[in-house]
C-alpha positions in Angstrom: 55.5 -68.6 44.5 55.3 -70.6 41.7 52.9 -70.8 38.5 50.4 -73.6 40.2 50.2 -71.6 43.6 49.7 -68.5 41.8 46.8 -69.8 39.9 45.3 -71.3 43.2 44.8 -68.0 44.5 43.6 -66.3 41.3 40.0 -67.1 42.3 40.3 -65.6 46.0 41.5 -62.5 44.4 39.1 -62.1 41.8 36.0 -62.9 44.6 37.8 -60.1 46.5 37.9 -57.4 42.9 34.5 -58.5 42.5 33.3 -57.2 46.3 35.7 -54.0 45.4 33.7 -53.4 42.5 30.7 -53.8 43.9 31.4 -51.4 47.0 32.8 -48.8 44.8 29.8 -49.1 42.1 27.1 -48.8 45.2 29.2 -45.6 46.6 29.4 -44.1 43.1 25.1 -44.8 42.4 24.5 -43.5 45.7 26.2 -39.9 45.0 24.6 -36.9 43.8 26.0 -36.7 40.2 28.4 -34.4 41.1 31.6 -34.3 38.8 33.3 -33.4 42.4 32.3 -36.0 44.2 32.5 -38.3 41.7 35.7 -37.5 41.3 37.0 -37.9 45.5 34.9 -41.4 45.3 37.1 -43.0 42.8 40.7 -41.5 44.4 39.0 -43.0 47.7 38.5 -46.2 46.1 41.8 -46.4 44.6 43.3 -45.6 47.7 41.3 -47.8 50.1 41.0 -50.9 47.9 44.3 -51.5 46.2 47.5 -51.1 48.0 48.5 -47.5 46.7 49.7 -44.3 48.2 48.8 -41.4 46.5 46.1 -40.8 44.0 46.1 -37.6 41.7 42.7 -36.9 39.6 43.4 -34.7 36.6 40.1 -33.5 34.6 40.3 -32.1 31.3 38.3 -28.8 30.8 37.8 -28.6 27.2 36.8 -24.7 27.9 39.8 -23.9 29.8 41.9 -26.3 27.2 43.6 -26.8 30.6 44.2 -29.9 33.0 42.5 -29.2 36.5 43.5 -31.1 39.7 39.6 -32.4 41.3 41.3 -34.8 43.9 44.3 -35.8 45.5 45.5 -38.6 48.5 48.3 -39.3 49.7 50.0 -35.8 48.7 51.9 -33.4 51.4 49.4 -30.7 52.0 51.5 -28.0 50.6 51.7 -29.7 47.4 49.8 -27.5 45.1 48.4 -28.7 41.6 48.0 -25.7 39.2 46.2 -25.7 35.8 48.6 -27.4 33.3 48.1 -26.2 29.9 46.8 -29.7 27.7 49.1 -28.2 24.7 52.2 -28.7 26.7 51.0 -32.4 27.6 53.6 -34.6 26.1 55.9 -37.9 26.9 53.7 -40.3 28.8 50.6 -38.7 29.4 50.6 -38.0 25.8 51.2 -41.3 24.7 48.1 -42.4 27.2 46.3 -39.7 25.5 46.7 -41.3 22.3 46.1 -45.1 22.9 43.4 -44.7 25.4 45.0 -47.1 27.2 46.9 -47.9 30.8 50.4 -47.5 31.3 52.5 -48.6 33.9 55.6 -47.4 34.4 58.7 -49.5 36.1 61.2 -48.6 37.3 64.4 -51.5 36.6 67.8 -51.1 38.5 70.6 -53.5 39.0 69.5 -56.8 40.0 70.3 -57.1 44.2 68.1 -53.8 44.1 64.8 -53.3 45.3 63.8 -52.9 42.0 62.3 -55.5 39.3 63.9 -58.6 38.8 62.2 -62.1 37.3 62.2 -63.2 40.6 59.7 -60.2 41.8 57.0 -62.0 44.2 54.2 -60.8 42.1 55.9 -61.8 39.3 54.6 -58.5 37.4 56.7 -59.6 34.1 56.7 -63.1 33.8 53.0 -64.3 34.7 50.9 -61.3 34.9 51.4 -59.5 31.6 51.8 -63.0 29.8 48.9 -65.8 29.2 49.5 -69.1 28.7 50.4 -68.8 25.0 52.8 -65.8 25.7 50.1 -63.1 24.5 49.3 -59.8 26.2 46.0 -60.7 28.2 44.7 -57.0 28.7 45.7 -53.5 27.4 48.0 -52.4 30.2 50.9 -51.3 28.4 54.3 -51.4 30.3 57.1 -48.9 30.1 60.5 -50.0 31.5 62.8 -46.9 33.2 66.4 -47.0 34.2 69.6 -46.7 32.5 69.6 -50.6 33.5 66.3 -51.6 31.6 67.1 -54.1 28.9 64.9 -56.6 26.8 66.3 -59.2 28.9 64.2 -57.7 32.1 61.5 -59.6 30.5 61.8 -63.2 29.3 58.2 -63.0 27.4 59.2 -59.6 25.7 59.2 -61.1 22.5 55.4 -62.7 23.0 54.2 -59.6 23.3 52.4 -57.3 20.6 53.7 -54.7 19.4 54.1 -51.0 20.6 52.8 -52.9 24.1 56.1 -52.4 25.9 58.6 -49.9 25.2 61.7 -48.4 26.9 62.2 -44.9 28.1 65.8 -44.0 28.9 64.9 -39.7 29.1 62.9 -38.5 32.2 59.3 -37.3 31.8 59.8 -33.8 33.0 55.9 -33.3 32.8 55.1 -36.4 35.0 58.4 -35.4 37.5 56.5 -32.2 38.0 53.2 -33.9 39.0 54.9 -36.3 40.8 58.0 -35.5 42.3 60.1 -38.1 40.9 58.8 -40.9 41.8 60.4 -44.1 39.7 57.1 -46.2 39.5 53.5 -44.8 38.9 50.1 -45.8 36.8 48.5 -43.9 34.6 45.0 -44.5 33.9 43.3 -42.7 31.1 39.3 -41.3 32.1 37.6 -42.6 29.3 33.2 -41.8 29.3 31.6 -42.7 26.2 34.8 -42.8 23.9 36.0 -39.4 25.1 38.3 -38.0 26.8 38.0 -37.1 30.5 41.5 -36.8 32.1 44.1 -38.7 33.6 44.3 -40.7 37.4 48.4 -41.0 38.6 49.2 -43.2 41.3 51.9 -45.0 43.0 52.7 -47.2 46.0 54.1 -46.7 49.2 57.9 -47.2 48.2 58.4 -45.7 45.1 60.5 -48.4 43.3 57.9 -51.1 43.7 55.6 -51.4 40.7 51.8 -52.0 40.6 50.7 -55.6 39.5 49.0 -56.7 36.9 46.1 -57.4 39.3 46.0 -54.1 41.1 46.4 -52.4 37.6 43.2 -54.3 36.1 41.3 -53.6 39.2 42.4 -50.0 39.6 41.0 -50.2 35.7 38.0 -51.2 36.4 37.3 -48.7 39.1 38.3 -46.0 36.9 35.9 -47.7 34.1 32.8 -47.6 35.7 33.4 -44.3 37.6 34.4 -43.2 34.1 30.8 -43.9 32.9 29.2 -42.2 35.5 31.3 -38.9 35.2 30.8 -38.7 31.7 27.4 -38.9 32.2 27.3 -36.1 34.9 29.2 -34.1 32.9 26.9 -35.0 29.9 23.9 -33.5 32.0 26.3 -31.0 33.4 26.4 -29.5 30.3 23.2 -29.7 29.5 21.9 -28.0 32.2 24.8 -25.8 31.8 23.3 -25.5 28.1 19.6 -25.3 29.3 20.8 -22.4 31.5 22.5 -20.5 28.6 19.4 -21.1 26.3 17.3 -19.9 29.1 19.2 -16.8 29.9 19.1 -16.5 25.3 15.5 -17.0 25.4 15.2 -14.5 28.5 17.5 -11.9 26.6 15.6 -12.5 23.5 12.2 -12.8 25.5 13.3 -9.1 27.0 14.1 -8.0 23.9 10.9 -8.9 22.2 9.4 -7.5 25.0 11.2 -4.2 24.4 10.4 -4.4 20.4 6.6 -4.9 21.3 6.8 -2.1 23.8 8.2 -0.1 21.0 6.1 -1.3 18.0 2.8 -1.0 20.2 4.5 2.7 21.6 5.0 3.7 17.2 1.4 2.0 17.1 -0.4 4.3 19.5 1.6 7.3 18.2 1.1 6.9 14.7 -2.7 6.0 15.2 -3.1 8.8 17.6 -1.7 10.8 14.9 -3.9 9.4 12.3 -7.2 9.6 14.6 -6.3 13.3 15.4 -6.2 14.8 12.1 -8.3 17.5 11.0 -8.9 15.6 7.7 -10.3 12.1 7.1 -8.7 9.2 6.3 -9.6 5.5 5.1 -8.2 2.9 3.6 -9.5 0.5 1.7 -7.8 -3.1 0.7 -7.4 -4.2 -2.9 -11.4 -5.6 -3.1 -12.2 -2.1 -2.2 -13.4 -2.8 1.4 -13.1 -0.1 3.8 -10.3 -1.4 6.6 -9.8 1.6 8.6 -11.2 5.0 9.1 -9.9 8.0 11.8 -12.3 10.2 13.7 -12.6 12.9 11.1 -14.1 10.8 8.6 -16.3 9.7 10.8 -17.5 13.1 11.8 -17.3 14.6 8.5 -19.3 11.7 6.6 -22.2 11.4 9.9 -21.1 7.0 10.1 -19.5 5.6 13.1 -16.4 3.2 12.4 -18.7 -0.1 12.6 -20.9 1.2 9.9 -18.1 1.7 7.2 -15.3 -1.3 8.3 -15.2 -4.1 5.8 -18.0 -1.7 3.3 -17.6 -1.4 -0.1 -16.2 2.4 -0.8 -19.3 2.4 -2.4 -21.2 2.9 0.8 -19.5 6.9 0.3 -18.5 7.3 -3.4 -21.2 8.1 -5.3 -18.9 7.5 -8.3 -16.2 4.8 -7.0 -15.7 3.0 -10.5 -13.3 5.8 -10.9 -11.3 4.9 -8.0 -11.6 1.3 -8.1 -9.5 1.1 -11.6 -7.1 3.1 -10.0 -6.2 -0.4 -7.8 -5.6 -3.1 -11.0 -1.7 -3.1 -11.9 -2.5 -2.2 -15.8 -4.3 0.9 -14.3 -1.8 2.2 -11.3 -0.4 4.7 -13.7 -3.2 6.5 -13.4 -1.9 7.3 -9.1 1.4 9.2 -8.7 3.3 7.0 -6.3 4.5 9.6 -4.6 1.7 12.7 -4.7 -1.2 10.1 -5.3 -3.9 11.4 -7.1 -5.3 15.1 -6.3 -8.9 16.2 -7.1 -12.0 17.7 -5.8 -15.1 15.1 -5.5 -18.1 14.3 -3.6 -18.7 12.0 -0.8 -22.0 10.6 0.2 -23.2 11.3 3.8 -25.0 8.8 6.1 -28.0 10.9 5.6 -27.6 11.1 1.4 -26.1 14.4 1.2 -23.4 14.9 -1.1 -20.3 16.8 0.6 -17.9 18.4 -1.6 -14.1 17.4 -0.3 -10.9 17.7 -1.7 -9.3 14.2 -1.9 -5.6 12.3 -1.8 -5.9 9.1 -3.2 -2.5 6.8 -3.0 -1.2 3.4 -3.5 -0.9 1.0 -0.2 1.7 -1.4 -1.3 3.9 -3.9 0.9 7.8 -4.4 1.3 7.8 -6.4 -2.0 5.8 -3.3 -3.4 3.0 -5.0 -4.6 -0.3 -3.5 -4.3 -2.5 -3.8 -0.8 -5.0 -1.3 -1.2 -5.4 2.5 -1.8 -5.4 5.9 1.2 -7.9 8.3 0.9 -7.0 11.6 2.8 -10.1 13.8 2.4 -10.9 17.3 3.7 -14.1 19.1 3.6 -13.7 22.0 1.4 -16.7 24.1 1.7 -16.3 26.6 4.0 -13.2 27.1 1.5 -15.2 27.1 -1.4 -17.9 29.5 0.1 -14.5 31.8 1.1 -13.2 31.9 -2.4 -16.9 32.8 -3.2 -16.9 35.7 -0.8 -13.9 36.6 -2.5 -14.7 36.8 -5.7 -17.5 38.7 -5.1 -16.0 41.2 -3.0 -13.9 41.7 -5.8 -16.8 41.6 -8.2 -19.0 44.3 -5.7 -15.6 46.5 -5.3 -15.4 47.0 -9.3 -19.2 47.3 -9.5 -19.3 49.8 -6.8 -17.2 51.9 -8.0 -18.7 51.8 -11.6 -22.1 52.1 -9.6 -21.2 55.2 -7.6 -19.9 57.0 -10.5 -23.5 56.3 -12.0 -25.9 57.1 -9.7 -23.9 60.9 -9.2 -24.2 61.1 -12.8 -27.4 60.1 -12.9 -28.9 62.1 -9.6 -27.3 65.7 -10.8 -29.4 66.0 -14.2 -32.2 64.3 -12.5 -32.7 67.1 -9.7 -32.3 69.5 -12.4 -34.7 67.7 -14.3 -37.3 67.9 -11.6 -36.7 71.4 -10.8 -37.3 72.7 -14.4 -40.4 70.6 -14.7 -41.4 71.9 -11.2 -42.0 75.1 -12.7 -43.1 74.4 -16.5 -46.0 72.4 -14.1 -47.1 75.9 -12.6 -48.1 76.9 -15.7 -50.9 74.8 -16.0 -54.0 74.5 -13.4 -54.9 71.9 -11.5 -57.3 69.3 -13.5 -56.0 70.0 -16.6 -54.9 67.6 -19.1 -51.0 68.7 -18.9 -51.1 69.2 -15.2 -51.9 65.0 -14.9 -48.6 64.4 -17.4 -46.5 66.6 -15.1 -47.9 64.8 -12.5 -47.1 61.6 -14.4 -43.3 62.5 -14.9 -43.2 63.4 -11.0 -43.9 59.8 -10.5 -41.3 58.2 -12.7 -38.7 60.8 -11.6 -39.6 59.7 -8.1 -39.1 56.1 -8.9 -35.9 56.7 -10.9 -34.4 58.9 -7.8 -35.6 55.7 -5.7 -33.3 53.3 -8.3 -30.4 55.8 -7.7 -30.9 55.9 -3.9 -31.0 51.8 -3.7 -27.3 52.2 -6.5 -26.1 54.2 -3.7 -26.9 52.2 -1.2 -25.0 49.5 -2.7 -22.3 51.4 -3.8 -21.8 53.3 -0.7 -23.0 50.9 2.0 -23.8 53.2 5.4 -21.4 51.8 8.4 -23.5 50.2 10.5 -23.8 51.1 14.0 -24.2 47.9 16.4 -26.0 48.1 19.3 -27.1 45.3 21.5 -30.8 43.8 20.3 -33.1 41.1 19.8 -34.1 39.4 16.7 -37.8 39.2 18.1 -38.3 42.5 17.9 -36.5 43.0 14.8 -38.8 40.6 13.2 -42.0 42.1 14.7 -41.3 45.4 13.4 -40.7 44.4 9.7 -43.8 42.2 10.1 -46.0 45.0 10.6 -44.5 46.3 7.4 -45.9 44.1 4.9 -48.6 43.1 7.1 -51.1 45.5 4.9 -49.8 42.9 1.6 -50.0 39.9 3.4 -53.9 40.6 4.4 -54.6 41.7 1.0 -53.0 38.4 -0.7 -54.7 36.5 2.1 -51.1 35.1 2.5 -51.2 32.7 5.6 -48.3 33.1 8.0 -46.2 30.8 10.6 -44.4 32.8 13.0 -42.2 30.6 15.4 -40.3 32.9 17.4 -38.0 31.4 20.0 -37.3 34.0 23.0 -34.7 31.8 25.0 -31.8 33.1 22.3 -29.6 36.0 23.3 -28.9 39.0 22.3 -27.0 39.9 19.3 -24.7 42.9 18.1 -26.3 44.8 15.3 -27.8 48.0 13.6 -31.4 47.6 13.9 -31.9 50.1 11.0 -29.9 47.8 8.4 -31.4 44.3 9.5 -34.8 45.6 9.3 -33.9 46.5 5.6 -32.4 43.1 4.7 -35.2 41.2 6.5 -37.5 43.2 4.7 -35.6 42.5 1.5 -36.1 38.6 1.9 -39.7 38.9 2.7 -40.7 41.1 0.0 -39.1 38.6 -2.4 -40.7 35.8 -0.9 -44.3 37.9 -0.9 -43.4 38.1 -4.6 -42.6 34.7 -5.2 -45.8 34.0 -3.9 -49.4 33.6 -5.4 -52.5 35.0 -3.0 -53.4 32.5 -0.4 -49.8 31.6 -0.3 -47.4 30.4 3.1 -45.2 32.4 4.6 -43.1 30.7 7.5 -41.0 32.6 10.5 -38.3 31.1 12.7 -35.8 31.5 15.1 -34.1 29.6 17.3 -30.4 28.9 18.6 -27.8 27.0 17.3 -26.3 26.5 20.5 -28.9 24.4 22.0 -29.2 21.0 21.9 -31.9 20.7 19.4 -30.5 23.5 17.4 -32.2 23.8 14.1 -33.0 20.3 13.9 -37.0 20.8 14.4 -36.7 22.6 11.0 -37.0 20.3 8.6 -37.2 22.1 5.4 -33.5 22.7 6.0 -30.5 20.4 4.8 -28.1 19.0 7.2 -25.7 20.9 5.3 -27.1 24.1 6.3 -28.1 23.4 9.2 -25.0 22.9 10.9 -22.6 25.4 9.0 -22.5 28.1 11.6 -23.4 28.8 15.3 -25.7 31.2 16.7 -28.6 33.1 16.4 -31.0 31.9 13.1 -33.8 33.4 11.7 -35.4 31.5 8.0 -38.0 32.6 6.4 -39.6 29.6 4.0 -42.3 30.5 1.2 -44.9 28.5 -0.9 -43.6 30.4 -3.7 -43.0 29.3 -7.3 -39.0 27.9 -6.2 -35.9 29.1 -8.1 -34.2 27.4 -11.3 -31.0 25.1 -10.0 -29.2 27.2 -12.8 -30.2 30.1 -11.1 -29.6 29.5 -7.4 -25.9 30.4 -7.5 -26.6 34.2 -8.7 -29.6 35.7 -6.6 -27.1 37.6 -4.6 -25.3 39.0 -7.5 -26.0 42.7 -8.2 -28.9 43.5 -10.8 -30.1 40.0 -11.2 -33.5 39.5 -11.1 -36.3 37.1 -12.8 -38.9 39.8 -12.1 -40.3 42.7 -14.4 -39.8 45.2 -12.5 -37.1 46.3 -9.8 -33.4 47.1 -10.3 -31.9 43.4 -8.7 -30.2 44.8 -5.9 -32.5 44.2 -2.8 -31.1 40.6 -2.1 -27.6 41.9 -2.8 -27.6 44.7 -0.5 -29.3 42.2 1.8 -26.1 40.2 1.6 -23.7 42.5 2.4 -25.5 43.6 5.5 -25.5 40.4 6.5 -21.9 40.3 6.2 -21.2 43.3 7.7 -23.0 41.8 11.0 -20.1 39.0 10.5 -23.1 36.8 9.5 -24.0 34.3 6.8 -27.2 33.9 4.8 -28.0 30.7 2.4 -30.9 29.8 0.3 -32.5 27.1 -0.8 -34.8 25.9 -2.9 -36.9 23.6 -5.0 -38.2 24.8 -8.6 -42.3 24.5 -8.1 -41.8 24.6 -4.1 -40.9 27.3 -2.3 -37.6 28.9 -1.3 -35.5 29.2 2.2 -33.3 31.9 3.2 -31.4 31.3 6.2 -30.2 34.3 8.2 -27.1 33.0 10.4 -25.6 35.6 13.3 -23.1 35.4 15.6 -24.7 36.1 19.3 -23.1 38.1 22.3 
């Protein structure tokens, strides 16, 4: 065929590529994006639309670093295609690798062979390869094989550019492997978006007869736009593939954060469960001294509930806070031991304005940077402590006093009865009326009342044991009533006798209370002016109302103790604040006459009940002693 009738049927062919194209392009838009089935579409297509045998699809798996066979035709079906290492990629498929660009290889014998010759019909050499002007018309390199390939196998050699054509005398031991020796082949490079995507091999029927020009530039374009598309599903391949990883990172981290909040909100609950169970109270206040937290004690101790206090100035229960507040400014944090914070004893203001004395922790709040959030307070109510060391001390006190006292009183009581005796009988010398029997009679009296002093030293020295019986405060009270009932109607002293008989019984000595009850009362009758008031109680700690009616008695007292409560409250003339803390010493008195041990042995009868007793009082009016004992 020559040049004119070649040229004739260029436009028959390139109506035909066109409806190849076009068949192909509509297959490949109507799959699912699947790299595999991309893949079998475009070996089909090569297959069933230009004249050649076997198709081999190689992908590159960047992963793997590998070369994986995805589709074959024409192949013996024991043929087996293994992963080929890329590394070891060399010779031709290298060479395609690196231009990006077509290659077929030709195979060129001696000239009455099958093989190429200038006067091949498709004229592959002369006319395809060369334009009018002796230019390559499209990047389809050519490689000529055969010990018998020469320069002069192609007349237009010289027209060509260079590094377009090339001979290659040794055998491609790579390409032998994939395809069994086969003399003529194409190799197409997959090209999607300027990458890399593998490799296509194929060959005809016989395998000395090379593909055209024609069938190479159509099998190009096949590859092209299949190219495109495979790139693009493996583009969204891997980002679904990517979408899936960053999903199963977000679910680990999502589980982990999970696990962290579980385990910050499990150290949360524990460390405020330890903070709201403490015996001692706690708040915290930020660095404007608002109250931002307070645990159950606090609340209990200082009588608020939580909302009261949160986001209060500390003022709200320091009745002194500019002390603490200082504490808080940088230039003044020397004054808090970082580590200890600062130690003392203080007092806290209730809800209902009574000061409590505590022993308080103050420390520094700071963050990681260690700058200054707020201060702690850790506080503890300290008086049942304080009211022990009391009791101590004056245990101690009474024990050396006692002793002294008992040493005393013998030494006082063994001259006195002599005393008495001798005057006994000096008085018989004188008859009755006469002016020496009334001094005798006079001494009597002050020797009585001296013997009375040692008696009540005695019984302070020497308390009696008491023996406890099971009894009733009623009756207690009635008896020692009827007592001083003879003073009370002679002062015209106006009693209030509130006796509560729902209270149960109590373990005492009846003998010993009645003395300490009538110790109290007979210093309240003598606090008293005539026409004074006198007031009785009783009633039970343990009920719901408690104490509470009584309101001439401080929150403070009223709830140090439970059990049975007797108070006795007079109109009297009050005690001096200075005072207050020593009207159960021994020998203290304010009076002109007496020794100052009735309240004192009052106390420690009270004590030996396991009881307490408190007073208190306001200087102008009145006093109240409460009686607290422990009931059966």
């Amino acid at each position: 065929m020559n040049k004119t009738g070649f040229l004739k049927q260029a436009p028959h062919r390139q109506l035909e590529d066109l409806r190849t194209l076009y068949r192909s392009a509509l297959r490949l838009s109507e799959s699912d994006d699947l790299i595999e089935a991309l893949f079998q579409i475009v070996a089909d297509d090569l297959v069933s639309a230009i004249s050649l045998k076997r198709v081999l699809v190689l992908y590159y798996d960047k992963k793997q670093g590998k070369l994986v066979c995805k589709a074959c035709r024409g192949f013996n079906s024991h043929d087996v295609f293994p992963p080929l290492s890329f590394e070891k990629v060399n010779g031709l498929l290298k060479r395609v690798y690196s231009s990006h660009e077509i290659l077929n290889v030709i195979q060129v014998d001696s000239s009455d062979s099958k093989g190429l010759s200038t006067s091949t019909e498709c004229r592959i050499l002369e006319q395809d390869y060369v334009g009018s002007e002796g230019q390559r018309r499209q990047a389809i390199n050519i490689c000529l094989v055969g010990k018998k390939a020469t320069v002069k196998n192609f007349p237009s050699w010289a027209g060509l550019k260079e590094g377009s054509a090339f001979l290659l005398e040794e055998e491609d031991q790579t390409v032998k492997d994939l395809l069994g020796g086969r003399s003529s082949f194409l190799i197409l490079p997959v090209i999607g978006n300027g990458n890399f995507l593998g490799y296509i091999l194929a060959d005809k029927k016989s395998s000395d007869i090379p593909v055209s020009y024609c069938e190479a530039r159509l099998a190009s374009a096949l590859v092209t736009y299949a190219s495109g598309l495979i790139a693009r599903a493996i583009r969204q391949k891997e980002m679904i593939d990517k979408i899936e990883e960053q999903n199963r990172e977000l679910k680990v981290i999502q589980e982990q954060l999970a696990e962290s909040l579980e385990h910050s909100e499990y150290q949360k609950s524990f460390y405020e469960s330890i903070i709201q169970n403490l015996r001692s109270g706690l708040v915290t206040m930020d660095q404007y001294m608002k109250i931002s937290h307070i645990n159950r004690s606090a609340e209990k101790i200082l009588g608020y509930d939580k909302g009261e206090l949160l986001g209060k100035s500390i003022r709200t229960i320091l009745p002194e806070p500019e002390k603490v507040e200082d504490c808080v400014l940088r230039e003044q944090v020397e004054a808090l031991d970082m580590d200890c914070g600062l130690i003392s004893e203080m007092t806290m203001r209730c809800k209902d304005g009574c000061e409590l004395l505590v022993e308080s922790c103050f420390s520094v709040i700071v963050d990681s940077m260690q700058d200054i959030k707020g201060l702690s307070c850790i506080f503890r109510d300290i008086k049942e402590k304080k009211l022990m060391e009391q009791h101590l001390a004056r245990m101690e006190r009474l024990a050396s006093l006692g002793e002294l006292t008992a040493g005393l009183a013998h030494e006082i009581k063994n001259p006195l009865a002599g005393i008495d005796g001798a005057l006994q009988i000096l008085s018989q010398s004188f008859s009755n009326g006469s002016p020496e029997k009334e001094v005798f009679k006079e001494l009597f009296g002050q020797i009585k009342r001296l013997d009375q002093s040692v008696h009540h030293l005695l019984e302070f020295a020497l308390p009696a044991k008491p023996n406890l019986l099971p009894l009733k405060l009623i009756d207690i009270i009635n008896k020692t009533m009827l007592l001083v009932s003879t003073r009370i109607k002679d002062e015209m002293i106006e009693t209030r006798v509130n006796l509560d008989s729902d209270h149960p019984t109590i373990q005492g000595d009846p003998h010993l209370l009645q003395q300490a009850l009538l110790n109290i009362l007979l210093n309240a009758l003598d606090a008293m002016s005539p026409g004074g008031l006198l007031e009785i109680h009783t009633c039970w700690a343990h009920k719901a109302d408690g104490c509470s009616r009584i309101k001439c008695i401080s929150r403070l007292n009223r709830s140090i103790d439970k059990g049975v409560r007797v108070i006795v409250r007079d109109s009297g003339c009050g005690i001096d604040p200075k005072n207050i803390d020593s009207i159960f010493n021994p020998f203290f008195t304010t009076k002109n006459h007496g020794t100052g041990l009735g309240l004192s042995i009052t106390h420690r009868i009270i004590e030996q009940h396991n009881g307490t007793i408190f007073v208190e009082s306001e200087l102008g009016n009145g006093t109240v002693f409460i009686v607290n004992l422990p009931a059966d």
